[in-house]
C-alpha positions in Angstrom: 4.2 -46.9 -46.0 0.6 -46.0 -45.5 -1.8 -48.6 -45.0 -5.9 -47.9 -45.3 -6.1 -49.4 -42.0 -3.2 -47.0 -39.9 -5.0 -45.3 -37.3 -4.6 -41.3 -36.9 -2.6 -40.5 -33.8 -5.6 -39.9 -31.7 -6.9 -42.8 -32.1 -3.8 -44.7 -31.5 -3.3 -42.5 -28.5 -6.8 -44.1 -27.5 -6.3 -47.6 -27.8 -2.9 -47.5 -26.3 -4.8 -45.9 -22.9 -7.6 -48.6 -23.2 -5.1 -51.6 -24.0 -3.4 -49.9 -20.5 -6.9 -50.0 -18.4 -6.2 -53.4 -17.6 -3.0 -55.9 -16.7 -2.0 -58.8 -18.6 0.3 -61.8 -16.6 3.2 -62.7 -18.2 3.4 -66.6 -19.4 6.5 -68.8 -19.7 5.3 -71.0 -23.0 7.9 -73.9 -23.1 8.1 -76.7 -25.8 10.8 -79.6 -26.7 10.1 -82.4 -29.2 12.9 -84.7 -27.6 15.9 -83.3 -28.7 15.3 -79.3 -28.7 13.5 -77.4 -26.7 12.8 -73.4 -26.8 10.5 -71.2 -24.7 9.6 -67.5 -24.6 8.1 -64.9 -22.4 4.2 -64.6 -24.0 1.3 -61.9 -23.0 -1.4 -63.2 -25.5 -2.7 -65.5 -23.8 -6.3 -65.8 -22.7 -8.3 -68.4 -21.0 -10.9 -69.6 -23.9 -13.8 -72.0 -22.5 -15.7 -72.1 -19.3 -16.6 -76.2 -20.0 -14.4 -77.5 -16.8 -14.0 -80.6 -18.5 -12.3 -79.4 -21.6 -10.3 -76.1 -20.8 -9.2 -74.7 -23.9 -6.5 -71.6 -24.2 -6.2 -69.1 -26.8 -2.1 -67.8 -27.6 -0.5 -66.0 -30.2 3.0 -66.6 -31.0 5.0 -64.4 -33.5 6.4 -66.4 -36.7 9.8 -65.1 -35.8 10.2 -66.5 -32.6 11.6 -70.2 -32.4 9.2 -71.0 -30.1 6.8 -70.6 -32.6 9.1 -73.3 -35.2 8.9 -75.9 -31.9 4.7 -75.2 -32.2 4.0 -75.9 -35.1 6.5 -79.1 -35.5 4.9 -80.5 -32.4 1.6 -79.0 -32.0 1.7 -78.6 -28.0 3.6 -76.4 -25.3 3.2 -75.7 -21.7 2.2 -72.6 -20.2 3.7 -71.2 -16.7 2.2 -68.6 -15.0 5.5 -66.3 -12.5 6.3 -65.0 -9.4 5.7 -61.5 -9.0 8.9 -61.1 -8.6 10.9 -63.4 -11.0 12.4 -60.8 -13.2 15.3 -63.1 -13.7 13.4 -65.8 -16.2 12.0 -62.9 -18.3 15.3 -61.7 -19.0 16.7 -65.7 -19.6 13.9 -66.5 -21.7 12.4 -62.7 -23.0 15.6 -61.0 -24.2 17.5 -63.7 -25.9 16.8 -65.3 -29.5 16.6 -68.9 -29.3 17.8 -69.0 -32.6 21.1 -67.9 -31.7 21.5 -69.1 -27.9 20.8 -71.8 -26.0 17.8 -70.4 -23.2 18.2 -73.4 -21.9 21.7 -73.9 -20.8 22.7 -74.9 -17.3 19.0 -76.0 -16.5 18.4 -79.8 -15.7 13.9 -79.1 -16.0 11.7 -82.2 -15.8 9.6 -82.9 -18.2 5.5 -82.6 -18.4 3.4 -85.1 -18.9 3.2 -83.9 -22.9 6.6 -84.0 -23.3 7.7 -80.0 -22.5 10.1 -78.7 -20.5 8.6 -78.2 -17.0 10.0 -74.6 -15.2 9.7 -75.7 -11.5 10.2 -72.3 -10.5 6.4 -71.1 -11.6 3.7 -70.2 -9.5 2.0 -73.3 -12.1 1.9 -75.2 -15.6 -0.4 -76.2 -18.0 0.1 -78.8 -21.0 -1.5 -77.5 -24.0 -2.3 -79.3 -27.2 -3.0 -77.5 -30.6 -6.8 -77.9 -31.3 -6.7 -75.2 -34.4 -4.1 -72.9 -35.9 -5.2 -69.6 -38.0 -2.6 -67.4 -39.1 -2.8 -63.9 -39.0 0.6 -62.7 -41.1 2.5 -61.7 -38.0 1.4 -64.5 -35.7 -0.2 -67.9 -35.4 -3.2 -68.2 -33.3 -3.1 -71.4 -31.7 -6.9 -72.7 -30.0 -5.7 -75.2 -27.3 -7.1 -77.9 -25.4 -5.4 -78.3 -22.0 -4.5 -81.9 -21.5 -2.9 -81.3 -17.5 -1.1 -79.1 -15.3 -0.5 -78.0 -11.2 -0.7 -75.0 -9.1 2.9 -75.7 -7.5 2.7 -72.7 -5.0 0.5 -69.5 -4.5 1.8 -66.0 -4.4 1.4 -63.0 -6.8 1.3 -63.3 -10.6 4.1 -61.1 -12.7 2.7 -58.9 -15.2 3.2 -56.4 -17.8 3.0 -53.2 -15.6 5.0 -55.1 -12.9 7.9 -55.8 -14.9 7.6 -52.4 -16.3 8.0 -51.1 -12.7 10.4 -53.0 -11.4 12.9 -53.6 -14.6 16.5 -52.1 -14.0 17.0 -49.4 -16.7 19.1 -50.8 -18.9 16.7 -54.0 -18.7 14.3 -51.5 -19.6 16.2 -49.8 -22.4 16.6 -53.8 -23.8 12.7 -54.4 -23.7 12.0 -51.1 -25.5 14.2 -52.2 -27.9 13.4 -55.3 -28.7 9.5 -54.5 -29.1 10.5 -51.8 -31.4 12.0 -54.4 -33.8 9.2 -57.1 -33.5 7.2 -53.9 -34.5 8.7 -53.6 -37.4 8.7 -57.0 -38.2 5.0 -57.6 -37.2 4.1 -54.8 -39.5 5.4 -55.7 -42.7 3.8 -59.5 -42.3 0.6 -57.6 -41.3 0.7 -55.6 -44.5 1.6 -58.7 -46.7 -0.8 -61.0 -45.3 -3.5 -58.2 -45.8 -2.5 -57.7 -49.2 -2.9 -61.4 -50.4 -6.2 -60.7 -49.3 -8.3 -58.1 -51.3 -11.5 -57.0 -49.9 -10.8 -57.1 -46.6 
């Protein structure tokens, strides 16, 4: 269905290059609320004050994940920034629906300080409590206020164009499909939530 904002291909061809001109890290968000807990490979997520006594974080989280269900229920998470070379927790924690499997299972994590589950395998953490929410149709846009965190070791960060390199092909072939879907998805709440608003 055509939508009065849809981009002609050129343009879309554009702002695919641009989005590609620089490298976003990967982030492990994690969040329990005592007796679940659910986490999910994120790449929108940005650093959002320079105040060093009240570091803030802006992420977006899809209304589709279960992550997202833990978020709003408890109004924190924690952040974890990867190895370069952890492939292996983007496929545990970015290929599989926690609403249909545990992501979870056989791990024995710690706890943060704020009550989320701790990955001791990140390059760091940061506990993150929800500050402001605005919704956006696809996504909730959560304004943070980082209440602790450590830099457990130092070594290269994972990112988008990593993992791209370095996943397997059929790993590959799983990715591509499961962004195709949360296209989808993402769409038609884009086109409702801009619809229940005229004159935008």
């Amino acid at each position: 269905m055509q939508d009065e904002f849809d981009l002609p291909p050129e343009t879309r061809d554009t702002v695919s290059r641009i989005f590609h001109l620089y490298d976003p890290p990967l982030w492990l968000v994690t969040v329990g609320d005592g007796h679940r807990r659910s986490g999910m490979i994120a790449t929108s997520v940005t650093r959002a004050s320079i105040v060093a006594e009240w570091p803030r974080m802006l992420i977006a989280i899809a209304k589709q994940h279960d992550t997202w269900n833990l978020i709003e229920a408890t109004g924190r998470f924690a952040l974890h920034l990867l190895r370069q070379d952890d492939l292996e927790t983007v496929w545990r924690f970015g290929l599989a629906s926690g609403h249909r499997v545990d992501k979870f299972a056989d791990l024995a994590l710690p706890e943060t300080p704020g009550g989320n589950p701790l990955y001791p395998g990140a390059l760091s953490w940061l506990d993150c409590r929800v500050e402001q929410q605005m919704g956006s149709g696809d996504r909730s846009v959560y304004l943070a206020g980082i209440t602790g965190g450590a830099l457990l070791r130092q070594a290269p960060v994972l990112t988008v164009a990593t993992l791209l390199r370095d996943a397997p092909p059929e790993r590959k072939a799983a990715l591509d499909r499961l962004y195709t879907q949360d296209q989808a998805i993402d769409r038609a709440a884009i086109l409702a939530w801009r619809r229940a608003r005229p004159g935008l």
